[in-house]
C-alpha positions in Angstrom: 59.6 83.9 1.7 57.9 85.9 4.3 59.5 83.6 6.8 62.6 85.6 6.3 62.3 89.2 8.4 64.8 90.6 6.2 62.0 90.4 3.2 58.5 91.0 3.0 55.6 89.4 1.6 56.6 89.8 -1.8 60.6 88.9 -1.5 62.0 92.5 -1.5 64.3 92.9 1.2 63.8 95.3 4.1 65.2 96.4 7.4 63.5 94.7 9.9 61.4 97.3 11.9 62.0 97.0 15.6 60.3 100.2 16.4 57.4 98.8 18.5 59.5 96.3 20.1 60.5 96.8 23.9 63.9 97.3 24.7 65.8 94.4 26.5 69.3 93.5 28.0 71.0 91.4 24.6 73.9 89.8 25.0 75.8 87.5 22.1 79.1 85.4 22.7 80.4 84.3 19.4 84.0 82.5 18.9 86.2 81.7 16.3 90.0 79.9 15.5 92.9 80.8 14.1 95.1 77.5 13.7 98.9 78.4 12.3 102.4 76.9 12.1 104.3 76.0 16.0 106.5 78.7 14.7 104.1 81.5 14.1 102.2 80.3 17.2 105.2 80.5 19.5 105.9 83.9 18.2 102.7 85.2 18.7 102.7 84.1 22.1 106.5 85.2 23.2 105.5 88.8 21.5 108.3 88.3 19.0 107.0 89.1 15.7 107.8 91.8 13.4 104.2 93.4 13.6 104.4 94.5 17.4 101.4 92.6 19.6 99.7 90.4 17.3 96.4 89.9 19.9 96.4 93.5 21.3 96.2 94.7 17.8 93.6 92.1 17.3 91.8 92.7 20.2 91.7 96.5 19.1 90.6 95.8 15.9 87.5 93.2 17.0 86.5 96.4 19.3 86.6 98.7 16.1 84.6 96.4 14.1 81.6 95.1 16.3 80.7 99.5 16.3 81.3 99.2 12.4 79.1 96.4 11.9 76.4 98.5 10.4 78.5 99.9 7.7 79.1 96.5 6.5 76.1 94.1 7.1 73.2 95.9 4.8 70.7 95.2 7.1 72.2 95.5 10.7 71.0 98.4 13.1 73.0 101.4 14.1 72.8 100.4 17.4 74.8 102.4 21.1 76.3 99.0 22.1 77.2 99.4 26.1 80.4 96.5 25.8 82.2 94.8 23.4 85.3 91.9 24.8 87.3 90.3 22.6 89.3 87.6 24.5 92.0 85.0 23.4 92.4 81.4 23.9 95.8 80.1 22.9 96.1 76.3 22.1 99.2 74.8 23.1 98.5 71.3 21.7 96.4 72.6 18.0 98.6 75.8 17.4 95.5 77.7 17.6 94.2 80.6 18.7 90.6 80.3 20.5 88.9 84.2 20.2 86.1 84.8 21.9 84.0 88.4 21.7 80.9 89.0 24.0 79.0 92.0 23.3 75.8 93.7 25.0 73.6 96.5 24.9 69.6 97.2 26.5 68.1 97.8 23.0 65.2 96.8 20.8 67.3 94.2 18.6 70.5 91.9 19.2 74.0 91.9 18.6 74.7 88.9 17.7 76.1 90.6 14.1 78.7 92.6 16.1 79.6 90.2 18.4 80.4 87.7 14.7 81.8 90.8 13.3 84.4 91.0 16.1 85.7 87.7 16.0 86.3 87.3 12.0 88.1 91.1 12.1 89.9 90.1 15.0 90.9 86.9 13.1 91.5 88.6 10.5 93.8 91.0 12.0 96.6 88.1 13.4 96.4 86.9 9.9 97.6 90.4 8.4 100.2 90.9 10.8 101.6 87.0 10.6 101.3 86.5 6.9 104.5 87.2 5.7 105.6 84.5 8.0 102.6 81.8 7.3 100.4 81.9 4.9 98.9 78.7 5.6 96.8 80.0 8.4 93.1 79.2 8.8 90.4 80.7 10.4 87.9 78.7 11.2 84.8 78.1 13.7 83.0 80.9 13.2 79.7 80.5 15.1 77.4 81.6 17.7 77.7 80.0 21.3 75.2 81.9 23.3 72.6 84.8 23.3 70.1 86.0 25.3 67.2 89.0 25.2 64.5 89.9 22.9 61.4 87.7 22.0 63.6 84.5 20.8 65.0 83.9 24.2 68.2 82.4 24.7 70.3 79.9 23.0 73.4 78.0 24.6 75.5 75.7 21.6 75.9 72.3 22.8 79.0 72.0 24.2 79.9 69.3 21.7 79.1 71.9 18.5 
């Protein structure tokens, strides 16, 4: 179990300590999809819904989150991130939303949490404000497409992933 840093030797879980390690520039990009009804899409794009701006809310909300991500993730740092973007992507041809957050920070451990926290709130959010017209909404594609800092380099996702 030891391969796990969130547990020691004997399978108790821990905070990782990063106290020794050397601070680094971190950087995560992490995306996610919010596919949805031609309607809803269409009224999410042409600002029409009842809510006010679905993806200005959402993009607000993804902000909020990635600097709550240590009141929700047990284990994650308190960390002084120095950005957090939360972008969107709308798909025409799916009725999806693409949403894209990239967050940094120079620190002794990455943000790659935050950056994953952003992206589900964020998805999260145009789902509150469209559900009473669509409930069939799905967020989906939750996943990591590049990092870099800290000892473990960087990884890119294939772009076929």
């Amino acid at each position: 179990m030891s391969d796990f840093t969130h547990m020691d030797e004997k399978g108790h879980v821990r905070m990782v300590d990063v106290t020794e390690k050397a601070p680094t520039d971190r950087v995560a990009v992490v995306q996610a999809k919010i596919s949805m009804t031609p309607d809803t899409f269409l009224k999410i794009i042409n600002n029409e819904t009842r809510k006010g701006n679905v993806l200005e809310t959402a993009r607000i909300a993804g902000i909020m989150a990635a600097k709550k991500t240590p009141d929700l993730i047990p284990m994650c740092h308190p960390i002084n991130m120095g950005h957090v973007q939360v972008d969107f992507f709308p798909d025409e041809e799916h009725y999806a939303i693409g949403i894209t957050a990239s967050v940094r920070i120079f620190d002794r451990t990455g943000v790659e949490m935050e950056a994953m926290t952003a992206v589900s709130v964020a998805a999260l959010t145009i789902y509150d404000m469209c559900k009473s017209h669509d409930r069939a909404m799905v967020i989906s594609d939750i996943c990591l497409k590049k990092k870099s800092g800290g000892k473990s380099g960087v990884f890119i996702r294939p772009p076929d992933e």
